[in-house]
N, C-alpha and C positions, 0 to 999 in steps of 0.2 A: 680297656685298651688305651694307649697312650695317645696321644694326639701327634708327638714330632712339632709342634708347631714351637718355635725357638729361635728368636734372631737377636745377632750381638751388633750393636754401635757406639760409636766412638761417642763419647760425652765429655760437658763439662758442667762443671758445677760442684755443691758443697752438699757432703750430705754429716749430719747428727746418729754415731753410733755410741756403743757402751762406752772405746776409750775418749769420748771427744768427737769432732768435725774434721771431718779429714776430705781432699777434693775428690771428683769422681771424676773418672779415666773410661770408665765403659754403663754403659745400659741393655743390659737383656732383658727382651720381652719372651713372651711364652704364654701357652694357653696347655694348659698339662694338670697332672694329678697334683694337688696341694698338699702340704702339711698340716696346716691349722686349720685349714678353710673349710666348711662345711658342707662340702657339695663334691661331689666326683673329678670338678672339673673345675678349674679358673684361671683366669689371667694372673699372671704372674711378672713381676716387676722388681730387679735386681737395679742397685746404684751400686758399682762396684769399681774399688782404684786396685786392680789385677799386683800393681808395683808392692802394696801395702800388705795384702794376705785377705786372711780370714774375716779378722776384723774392721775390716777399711768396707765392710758391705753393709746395704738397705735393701731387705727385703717386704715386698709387701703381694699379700694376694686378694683379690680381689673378685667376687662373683661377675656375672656378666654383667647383670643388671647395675653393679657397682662399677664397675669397668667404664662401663658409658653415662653413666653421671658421671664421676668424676672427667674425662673427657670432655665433656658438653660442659661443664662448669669450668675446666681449663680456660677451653677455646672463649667462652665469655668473657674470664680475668685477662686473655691476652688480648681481646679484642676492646677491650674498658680501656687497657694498660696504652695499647697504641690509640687510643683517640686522648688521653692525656697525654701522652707527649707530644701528639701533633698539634695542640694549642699553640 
């Protein structure tokens, strides 16, 4: 059964695809049936410039358990990130 779980937001940043780096214009998250991923179900994470096409995207999927490491190690790098700059 699919989950429905799928929300689009406005982004910025750069992302590394086949042609090159190209900026990112949207982020969709989703929790849904994978392609590569080995499990039923995963978080799902699109960097996508909608202007560029096909190729202007970053896909990546991710298990749960992977999902919230990489978050928890986020919020650490942002949280390192702002006590250097507030030096």
């Amino acid at each position: 059964m699919c989950t429905m779980i799928s929300t689009k937001h406005p982004f910025s940043g750069q992302a590394k695809g086949r042609a090159g780096w190209f900026p990112i214009g949207q982020l969709y998250l989703g929790y849904d049936h994978p392609e590569r991923e080995q499990s039923e179900h995963a978080v799902l994470i699109d960097f996508v410039n909608e202007e560029e096409g096909p190729n202007a995207r970053l896909a990546v999927e991710l298990s749960i358990d992977a999902a919230a490491d990489l978050a928890r190690r986020l919020l650490e790098t942002v949280e390192e990130a702002n006590r250097y700059e507030r030096r």
